[in-house]
PyMOL commands that place a pseudoatom at each C-alpha (Angstrom):
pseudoatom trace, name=CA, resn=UNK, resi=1, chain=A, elem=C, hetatm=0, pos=[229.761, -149.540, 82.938]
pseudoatom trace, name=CA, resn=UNK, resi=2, chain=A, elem=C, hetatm=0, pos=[225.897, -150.677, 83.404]
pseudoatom trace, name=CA, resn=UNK, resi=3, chain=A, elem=C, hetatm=0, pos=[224.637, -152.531, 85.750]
pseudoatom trace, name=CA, resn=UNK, resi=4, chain=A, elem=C, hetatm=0, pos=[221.448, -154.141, 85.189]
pseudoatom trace, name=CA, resn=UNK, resi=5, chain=A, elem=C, hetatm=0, pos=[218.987, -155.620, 88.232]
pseudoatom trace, name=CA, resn=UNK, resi=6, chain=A, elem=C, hetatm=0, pos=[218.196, -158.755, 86.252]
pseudoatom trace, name=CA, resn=UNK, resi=7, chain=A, elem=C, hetatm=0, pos=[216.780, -161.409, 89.464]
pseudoatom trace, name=CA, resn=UNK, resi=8, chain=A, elem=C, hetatm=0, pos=[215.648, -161.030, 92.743]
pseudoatom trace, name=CA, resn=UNK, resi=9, chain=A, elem=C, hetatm=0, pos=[215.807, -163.909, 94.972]
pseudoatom trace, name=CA, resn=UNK, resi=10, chain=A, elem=C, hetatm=0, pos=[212.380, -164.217, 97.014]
pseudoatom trace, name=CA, resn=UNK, resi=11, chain=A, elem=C, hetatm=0, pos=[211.880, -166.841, 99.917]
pseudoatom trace, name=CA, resn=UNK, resi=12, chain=A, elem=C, hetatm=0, pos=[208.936, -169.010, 99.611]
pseudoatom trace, name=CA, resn=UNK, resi=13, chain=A, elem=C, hetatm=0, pos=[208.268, -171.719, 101.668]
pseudoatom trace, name=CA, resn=UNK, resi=14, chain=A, elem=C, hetatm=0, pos=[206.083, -174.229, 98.655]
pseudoatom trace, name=CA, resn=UNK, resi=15, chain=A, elem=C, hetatm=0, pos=[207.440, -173.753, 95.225]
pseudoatom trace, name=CA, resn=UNK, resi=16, chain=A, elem=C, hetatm=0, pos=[204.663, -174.978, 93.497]
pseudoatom trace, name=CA, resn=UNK, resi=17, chain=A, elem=C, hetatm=0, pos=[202.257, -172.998, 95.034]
pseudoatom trace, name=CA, resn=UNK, resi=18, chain=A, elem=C, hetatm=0, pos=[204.253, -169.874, 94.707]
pseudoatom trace, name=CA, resn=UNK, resi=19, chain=A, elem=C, hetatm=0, pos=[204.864, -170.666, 91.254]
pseudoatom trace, name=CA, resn=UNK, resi=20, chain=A, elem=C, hetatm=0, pos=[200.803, -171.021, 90.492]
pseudoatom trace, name=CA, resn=UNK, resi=21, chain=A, elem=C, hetatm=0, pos=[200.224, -168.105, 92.613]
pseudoatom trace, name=CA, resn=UNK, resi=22, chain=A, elem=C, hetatm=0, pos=[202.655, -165.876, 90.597]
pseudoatom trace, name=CA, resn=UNK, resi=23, chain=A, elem=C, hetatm=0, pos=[201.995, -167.590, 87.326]
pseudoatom trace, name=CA, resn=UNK, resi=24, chain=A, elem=C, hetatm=0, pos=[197.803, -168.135, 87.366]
pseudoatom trace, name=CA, resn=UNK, resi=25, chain=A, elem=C, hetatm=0, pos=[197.295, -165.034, 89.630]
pseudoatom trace, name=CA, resn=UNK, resi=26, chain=A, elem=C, hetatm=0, pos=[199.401, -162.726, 88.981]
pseudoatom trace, name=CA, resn=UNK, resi=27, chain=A, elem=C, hetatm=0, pos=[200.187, -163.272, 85.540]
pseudoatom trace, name=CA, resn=UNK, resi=28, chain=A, elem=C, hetatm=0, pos=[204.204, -163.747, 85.153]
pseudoatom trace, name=CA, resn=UNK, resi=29, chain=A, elem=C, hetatm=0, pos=[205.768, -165.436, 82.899]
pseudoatom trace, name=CA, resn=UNK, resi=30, chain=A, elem=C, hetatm=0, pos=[207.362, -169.022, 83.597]
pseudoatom trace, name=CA, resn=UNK, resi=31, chain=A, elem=C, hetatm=0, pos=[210.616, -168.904, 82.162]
pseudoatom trace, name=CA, resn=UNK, resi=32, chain=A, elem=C, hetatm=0, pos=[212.539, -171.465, 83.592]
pseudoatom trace, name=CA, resn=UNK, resi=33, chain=A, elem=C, hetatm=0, pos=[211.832, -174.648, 86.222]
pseudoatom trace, name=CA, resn=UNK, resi=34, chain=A, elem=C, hetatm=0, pos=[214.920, -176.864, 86.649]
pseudoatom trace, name=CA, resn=UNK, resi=35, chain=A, elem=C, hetatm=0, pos=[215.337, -179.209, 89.173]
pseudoatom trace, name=CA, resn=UNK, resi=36, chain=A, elem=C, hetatm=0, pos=[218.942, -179.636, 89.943]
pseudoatom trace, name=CA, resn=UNK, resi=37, chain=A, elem=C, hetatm=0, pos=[219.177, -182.149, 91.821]
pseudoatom trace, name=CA, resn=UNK, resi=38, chain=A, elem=C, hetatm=0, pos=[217.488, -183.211, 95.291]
pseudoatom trace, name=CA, resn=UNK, resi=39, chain=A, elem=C, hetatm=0, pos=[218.527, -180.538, 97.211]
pseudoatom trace, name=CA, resn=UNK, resi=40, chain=A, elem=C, hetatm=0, pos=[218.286, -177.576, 94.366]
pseudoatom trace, name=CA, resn=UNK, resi=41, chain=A, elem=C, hetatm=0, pos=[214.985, -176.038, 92.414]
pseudoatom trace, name=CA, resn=UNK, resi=42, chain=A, elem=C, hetatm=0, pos=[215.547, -173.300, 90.437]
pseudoatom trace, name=CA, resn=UNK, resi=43, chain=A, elem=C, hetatm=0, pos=[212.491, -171.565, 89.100]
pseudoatom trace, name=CA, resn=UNK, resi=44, chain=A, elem=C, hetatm=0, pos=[212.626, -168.217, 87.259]
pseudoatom trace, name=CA, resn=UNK, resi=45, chain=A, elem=C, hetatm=0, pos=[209.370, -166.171, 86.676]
pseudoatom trace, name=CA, resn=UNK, resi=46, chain=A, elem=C, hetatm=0, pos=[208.937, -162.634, 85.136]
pseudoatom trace, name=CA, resn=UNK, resi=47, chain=A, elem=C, hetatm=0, pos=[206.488, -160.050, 85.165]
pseudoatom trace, name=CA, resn=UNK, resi=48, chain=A, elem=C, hetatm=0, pos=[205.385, -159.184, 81.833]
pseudoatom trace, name=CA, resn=UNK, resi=49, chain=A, elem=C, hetatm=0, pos=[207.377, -156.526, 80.277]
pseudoatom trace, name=CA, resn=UNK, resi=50, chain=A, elem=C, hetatm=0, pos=[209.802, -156.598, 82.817]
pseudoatom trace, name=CA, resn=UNK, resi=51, chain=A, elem=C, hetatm=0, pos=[213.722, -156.516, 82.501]
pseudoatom trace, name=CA, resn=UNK, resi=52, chain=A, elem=C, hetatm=0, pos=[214.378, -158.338, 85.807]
pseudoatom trace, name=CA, resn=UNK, resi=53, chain=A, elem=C, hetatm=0, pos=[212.753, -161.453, 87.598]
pseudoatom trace, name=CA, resn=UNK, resi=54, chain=A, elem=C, hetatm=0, pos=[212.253, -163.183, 90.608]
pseudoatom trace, name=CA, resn=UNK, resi=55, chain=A, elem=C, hetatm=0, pos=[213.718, -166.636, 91.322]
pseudoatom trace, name=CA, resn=UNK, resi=56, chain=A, elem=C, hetatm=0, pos=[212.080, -168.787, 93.477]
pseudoatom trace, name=CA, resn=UNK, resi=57, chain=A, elem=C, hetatm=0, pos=[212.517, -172.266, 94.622]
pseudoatom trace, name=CA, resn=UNK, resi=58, chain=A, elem=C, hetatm=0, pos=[215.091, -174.917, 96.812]
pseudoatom trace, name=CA, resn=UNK, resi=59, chain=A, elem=C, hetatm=0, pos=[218.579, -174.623, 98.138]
pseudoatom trace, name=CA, resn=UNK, resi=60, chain=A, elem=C, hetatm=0, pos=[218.526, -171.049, 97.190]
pseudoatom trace, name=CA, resn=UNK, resi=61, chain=A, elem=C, hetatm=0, pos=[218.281, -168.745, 99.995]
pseudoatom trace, name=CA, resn=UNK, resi=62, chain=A, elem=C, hetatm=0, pos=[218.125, -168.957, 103.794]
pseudoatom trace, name=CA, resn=UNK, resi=63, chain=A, elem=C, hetatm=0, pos=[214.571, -168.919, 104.123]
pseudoatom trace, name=CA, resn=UNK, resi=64, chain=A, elem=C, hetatm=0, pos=[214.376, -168.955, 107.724]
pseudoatom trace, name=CA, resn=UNK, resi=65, chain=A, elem=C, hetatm=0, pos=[215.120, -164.778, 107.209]
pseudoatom trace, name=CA, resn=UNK, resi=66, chain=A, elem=C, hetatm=0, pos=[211.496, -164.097, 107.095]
pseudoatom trace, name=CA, resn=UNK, resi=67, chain=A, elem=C, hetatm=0, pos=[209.345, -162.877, 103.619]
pseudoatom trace, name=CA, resn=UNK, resi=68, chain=A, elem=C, hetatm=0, pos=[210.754, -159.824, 102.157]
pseudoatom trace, name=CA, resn=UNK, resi=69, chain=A, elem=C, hetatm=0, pos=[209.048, -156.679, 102.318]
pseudoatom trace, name=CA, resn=UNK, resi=70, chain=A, elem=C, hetatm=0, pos=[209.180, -153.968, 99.878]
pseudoatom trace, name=CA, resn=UNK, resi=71, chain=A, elem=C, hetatm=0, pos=[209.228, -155.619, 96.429]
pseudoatom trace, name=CA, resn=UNK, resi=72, chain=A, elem=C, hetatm=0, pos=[208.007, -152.990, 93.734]
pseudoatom trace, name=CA, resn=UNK, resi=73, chain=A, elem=C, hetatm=0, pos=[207.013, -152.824, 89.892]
pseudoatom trace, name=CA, resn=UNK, resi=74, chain=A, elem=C, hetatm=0, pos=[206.599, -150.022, 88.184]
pseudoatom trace, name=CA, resn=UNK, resi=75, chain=A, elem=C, hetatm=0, pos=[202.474, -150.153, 86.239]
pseudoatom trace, name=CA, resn=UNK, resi=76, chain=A, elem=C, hetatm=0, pos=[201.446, -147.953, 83.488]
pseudoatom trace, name=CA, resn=UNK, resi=77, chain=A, elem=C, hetatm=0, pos=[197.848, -147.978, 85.091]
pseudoatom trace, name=CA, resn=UNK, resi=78, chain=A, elem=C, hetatm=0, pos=[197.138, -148.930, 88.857]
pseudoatom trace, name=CA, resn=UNK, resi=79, chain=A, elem=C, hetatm=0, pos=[193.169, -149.383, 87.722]
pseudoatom trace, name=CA, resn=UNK, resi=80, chain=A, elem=C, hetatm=0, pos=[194.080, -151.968, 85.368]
pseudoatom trace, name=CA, resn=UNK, resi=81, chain=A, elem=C, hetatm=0, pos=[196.839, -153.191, 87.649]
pseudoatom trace, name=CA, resn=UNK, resi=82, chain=A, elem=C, hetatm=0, pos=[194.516, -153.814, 90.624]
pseudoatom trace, name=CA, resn=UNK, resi=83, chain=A, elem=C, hetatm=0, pos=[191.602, -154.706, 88.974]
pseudoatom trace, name=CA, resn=UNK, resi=84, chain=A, elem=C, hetatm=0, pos=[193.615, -157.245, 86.951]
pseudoatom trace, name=CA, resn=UNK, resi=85, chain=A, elem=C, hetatm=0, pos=[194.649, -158.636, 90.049]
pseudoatom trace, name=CA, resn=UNK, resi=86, chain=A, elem=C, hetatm=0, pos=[191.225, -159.359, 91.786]
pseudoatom trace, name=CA, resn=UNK, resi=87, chain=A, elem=C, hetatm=0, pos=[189.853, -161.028, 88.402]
pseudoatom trace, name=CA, resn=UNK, resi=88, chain=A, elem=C, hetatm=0, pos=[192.642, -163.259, 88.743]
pseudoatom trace, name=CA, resn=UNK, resi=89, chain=A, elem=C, hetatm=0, pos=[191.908, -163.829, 93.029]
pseudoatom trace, name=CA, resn=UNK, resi=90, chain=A, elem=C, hetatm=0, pos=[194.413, -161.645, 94.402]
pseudoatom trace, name=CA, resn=UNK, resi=91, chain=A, elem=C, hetatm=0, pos=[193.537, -160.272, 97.668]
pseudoatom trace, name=CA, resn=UNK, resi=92, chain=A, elem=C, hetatm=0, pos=[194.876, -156.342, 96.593]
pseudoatom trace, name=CA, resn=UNK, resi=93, chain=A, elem=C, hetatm=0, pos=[194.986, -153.336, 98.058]
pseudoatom trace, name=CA, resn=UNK, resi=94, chain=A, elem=C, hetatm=0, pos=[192.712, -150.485, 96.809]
pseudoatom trace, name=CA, resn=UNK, resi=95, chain=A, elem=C, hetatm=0, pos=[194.639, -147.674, 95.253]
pseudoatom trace, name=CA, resn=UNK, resi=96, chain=A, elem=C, hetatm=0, pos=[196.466, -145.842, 97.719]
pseudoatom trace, name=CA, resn=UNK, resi=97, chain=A, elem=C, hetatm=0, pos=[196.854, -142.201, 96.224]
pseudoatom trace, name=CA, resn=UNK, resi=98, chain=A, elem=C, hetatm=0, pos=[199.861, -140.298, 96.752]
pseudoatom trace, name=CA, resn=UNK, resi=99, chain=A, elem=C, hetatm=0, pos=[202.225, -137.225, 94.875]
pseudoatom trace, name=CA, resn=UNK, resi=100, chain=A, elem=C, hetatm=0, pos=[204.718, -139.518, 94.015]
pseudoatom trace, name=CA, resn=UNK, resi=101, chain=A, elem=C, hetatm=0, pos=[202.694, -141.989, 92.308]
pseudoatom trace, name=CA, resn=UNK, resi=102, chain=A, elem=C, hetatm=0, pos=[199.644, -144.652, 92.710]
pseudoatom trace, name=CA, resn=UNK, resi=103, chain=A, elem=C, hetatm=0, pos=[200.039, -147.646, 94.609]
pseudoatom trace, name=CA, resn=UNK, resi=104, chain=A, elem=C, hetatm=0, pos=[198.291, -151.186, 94.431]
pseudoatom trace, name=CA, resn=UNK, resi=105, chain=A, elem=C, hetatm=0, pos=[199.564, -153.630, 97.319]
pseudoatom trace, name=CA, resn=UNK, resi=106, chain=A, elem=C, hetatm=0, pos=[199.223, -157.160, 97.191]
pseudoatom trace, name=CA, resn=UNK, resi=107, chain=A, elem=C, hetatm=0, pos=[201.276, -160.181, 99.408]
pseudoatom trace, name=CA, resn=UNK, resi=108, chain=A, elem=C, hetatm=0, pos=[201.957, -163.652, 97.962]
pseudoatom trace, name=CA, resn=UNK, resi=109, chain=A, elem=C, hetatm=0, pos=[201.284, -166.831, 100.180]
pseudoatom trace, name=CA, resn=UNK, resi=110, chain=A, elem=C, hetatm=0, pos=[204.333, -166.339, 102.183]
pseudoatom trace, name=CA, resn=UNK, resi=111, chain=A, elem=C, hetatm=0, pos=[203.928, -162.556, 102.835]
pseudoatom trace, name=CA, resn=UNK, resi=112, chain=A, elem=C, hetatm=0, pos=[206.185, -161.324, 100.392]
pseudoatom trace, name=CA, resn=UNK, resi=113, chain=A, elem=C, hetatm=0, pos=[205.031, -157.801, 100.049]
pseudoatom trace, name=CA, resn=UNK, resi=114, chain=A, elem=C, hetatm=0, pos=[204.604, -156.438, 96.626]
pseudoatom trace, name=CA, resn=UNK, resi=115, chain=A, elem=C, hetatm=0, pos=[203.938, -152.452, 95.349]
pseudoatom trace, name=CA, resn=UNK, resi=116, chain=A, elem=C, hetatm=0, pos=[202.620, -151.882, 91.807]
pseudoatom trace, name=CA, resn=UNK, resi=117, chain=A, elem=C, hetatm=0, pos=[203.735, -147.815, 91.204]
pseudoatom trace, name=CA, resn=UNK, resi=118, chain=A, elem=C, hetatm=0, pos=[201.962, -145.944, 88.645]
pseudoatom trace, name=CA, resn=UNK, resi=119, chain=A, elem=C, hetatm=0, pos=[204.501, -142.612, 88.132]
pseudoatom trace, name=CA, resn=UNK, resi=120, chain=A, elem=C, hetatm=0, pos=[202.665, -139.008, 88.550]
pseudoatom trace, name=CA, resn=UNK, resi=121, chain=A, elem=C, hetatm=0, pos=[202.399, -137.236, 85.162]
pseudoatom trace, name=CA, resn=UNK, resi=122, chain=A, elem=C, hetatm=0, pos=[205.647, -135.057, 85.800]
pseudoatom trace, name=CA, resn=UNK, resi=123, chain=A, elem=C, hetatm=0, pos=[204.823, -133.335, 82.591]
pseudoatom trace, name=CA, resn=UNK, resi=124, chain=A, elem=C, hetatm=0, pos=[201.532, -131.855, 84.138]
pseudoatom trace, name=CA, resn=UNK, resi=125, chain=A, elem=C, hetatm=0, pos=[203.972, -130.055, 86.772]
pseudoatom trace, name=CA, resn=UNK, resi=126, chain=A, elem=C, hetatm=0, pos=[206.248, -128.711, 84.054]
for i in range(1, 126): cmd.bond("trace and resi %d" % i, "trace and resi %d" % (i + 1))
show_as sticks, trace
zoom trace
Protein backbone atom coordinates (compact mmCIF):
# COMPACT_ATOMS: atom_id res chain seq x y z
CA UNK A 1 0.00 0.00 0.00
CA UNK A 2 1.32 3.77 -0.69
CA UNK A 3 1.17 6.33 1.29
CA UNK A 4 1.47 9.65 -0.11
CA UNK A 5 2.46 13.06 2.11
CA UNK A 6 -0.14 15.15 0.30
CA UNK A 7 -0.61 18.49 3.13
CA UNK A 8 1.19 19.80 5.81
CA UNK A 9 -0.58 21.86 8.25
CA UNK A 10 1.59 25.11 9.10
CA UNK A 11 0.55 27.65 11.93
CA UNK A 12 0.35 31.17 10.90
CA UNK A 13 -0.89 33.73 12.89
CA UNK A 14 -2.50 36.32 9.60
CA UNK A 15 -3.79 34.28 6.76
CA UNK A 16 -3.71 36.82 4.36
CA UNK A 17 -0.42 37.81 4.84
CA UNK A 18 0.89 34.32 4.86
CA UNK A 19 -1.00 33.63 1.89
CA UNK A 20 0.72 36.83 -0.10
CA UNK A 21 3.92 35.96 1.42
CA UNK A 22 3.83 32.34 0.08
CA UNK A 23 1.95 33.21 -3.04
CA UNK A 24 3.81 36.79 -4.30
CA UNK A 25 7.15 35.79 -2.64
CA UNK A 26 7.67 32.64 -2.80
CA UNK A 27 5.88 31.66 -5.73
CA UNK A 28 3.21 28.76 -4.75
CA UNK A 29 0.41 28.10 -6.20
CA UNK A 30 -3.12 29.16 -4.68
CA UNK A 31 -5.18 26.27 -4.99
CA UNK A 32 -7.88 26.61 -2.78
CA UNK A 33 -9.31 29.60 -0.21
CA UNK A 34 -12.64 28.62 1.40
CA UNK A 35 -14.05 30.21 4.14
CA UNK A 36 -16.14 27.83 6.07
CA UNK A 37 -17.76 29.53 8.16
CA UNK A 38 -16.75 32.18 10.99
CA UNK A 39 -14.68 30.16 12.87
CA UNK A 40 -12.96 28.00 9.82
CA UNK A 41 -10.46 29.24 6.77
CA UNK A 42 -9.13 26.76 4.82
CA UNK A 43 -6.45 27.82 2.40
CA UNK A 44 -4.35 25.34 0.39
CA UNK A 45 -1.11 26.52 -1.41
CA UNK A 46 1.52 24.42 -3.35
CA UNK A 47 4.91 24.78 -4.37
CA UNK A 48 5.30 24.44 -7.95
CA UNK A 49 5.91 20.99 -9.03
CA UNK A 50 5.22 19.67 -5.85
CA UNK A 51 3.07 16.52 -4.89
CA UNK A 52 2.15 17.77 -1.39
CA UNK A 53 1.04 21.26 0.08
CA UNK A 54 0.75 23.29 2.92
CA UNK A 55 -2.60 24.37 4.41
CA UNK A 56 -2.84 27.36 6.12
CA UNK A 57 -5.53 29.34 7.68
CA UNK A 58 -8.45 29.38 10.83
CA UNK A 59 -9.75 26.77 13.18
CA UNK A 60 -7.14 24.47 11.92
CA UNK A 61 -4.42 23.85 14.25
CA UNK A 62 -3.48 24.87 17.80
CA UNK A 63 -1.43 27.67 16.96
CA UNK A 64 -0.38 28.57 20.29
CA UNK A 65 2.39 25.39 19.63
CA UNK A 66 4.88 27.76 18.29
CA UNK A 67 6.08 27.99 14.21
CA UNK A 68 7.35 24.78 12.98
CA UNK A 69 10.82 24.25 12.27
CA UNK A 70 12.24 22.03 9.75
CA UNK A 71 9.97 22.28 6.68
CA UNK A 72 12.00 21.11 3.49
CA UNK A 73 11.64 21.00 -0.46
CA UNK A 74 13.63 19.29 -2.48
CA UNK A 75 15.25 22.17 -5.62
CA UNK A 76 16.82 21.10 -8.76
CA UNK A 77 19.19 24.22 -8.41
CA UNK A 78 19.83 26.11 -5.00
CA UNK A 79 21.32 29.22 -7.30
CA UNK A 80 18.14 29.59 -8.97
CA UNK A 81 16.28 28.65 -5.81
CA UNK A 82 17.85 31.42 -3.70
CA UNK A 83 18.28 33.88 -6.11
CA UNK A 84 14.63 33.43 -7.11
CA UNK A 85 13.79 34.09 -3.72
CA UNK A 86 15.55 37.53 -3.12
CA UNK A 87 14.06 38.90 -6.59
CA UNK A 88 10.86 38.15 -5.15
CA UNK A 89 11.96 39.93 -1.29
CA UNK A 90 12.70 36.96 0.59
CA UNK A 91 15.15 37.47 3.25
CA UNK A 92 17.25 33.86 2.28
CA UNK A 93 19.98 32.28 3.40
CA UNK A 94 23.14 32.08 1.21
CA UNK A 95 23.91 28.58 0.09
CA UNK A 96 25.04 26.57 2.82
CA UNK A 97 27.31 23.79 1.18
CA UNK A 98 27.33 20.42 2.46
CA UNK A 99 27.98 16.37 1.15
CA UNK A 100 24.57 15.64 1.37
CA UNK A 101 23.25 18.34 -0.64
CA UNK A 102 22.90 22.38 -0.99
CA UNK A 103 20.82 24.25 1.22
CA UNK A 104 18.91 27.69 0.84
CA UNK A 105 17.05 28.76 4.21
CA UNK A 106 14.40 31.11 4.33
CA UNK A 107 11.48 31.78 7.38
CA UNK A 108 7.96 33.04 6.58
CA UNK A 109 6.40 35.91 8.76
CA UNK A 110 5.67 33.66 11.58
CA UNK A 111 9.07 31.84 11.69
CA UNK A 112 8.16 28.86 10.00
CA UNK A 113 11.50 27.57 8.95
CA UNK A 114 11.89 26.39 5.46
CA UNK A 115 15.08 24.26 3.65
CA UNK A 116 15.30 24.22 -0.16
CA UNK A 117 17.76 20.80 -0.77
CA UNK A 118 19.52 20.54 -3.94
CA UNK A 119 20.65 16.47 -3.93
CA UNK A 120 24.62 15.82 -4.48
CA UNK A 121 25.26 14.28 -7.93
CA UNK A 122 25.40 10.58 -6.50
CA UNK A 123 26.35 9.54 -9.96
CA UNK A 124 29.74 11.52 -9.71
CA UNK A 125 30.55 9.08 -6.62
CA UNK A 126 29.65 5.96 -8.58
Amino acid sequence: MDWKLEVVFVPVSDVDRAKAFYVDQVGFNADHDQQVNDELRFVQLTPPGSACSICIGTGLIDNDSGPIENLMAVVADADAALAELVERGVEASGVDEQEWGRFVYFKDPDGNGWSLQQLPDWSANA
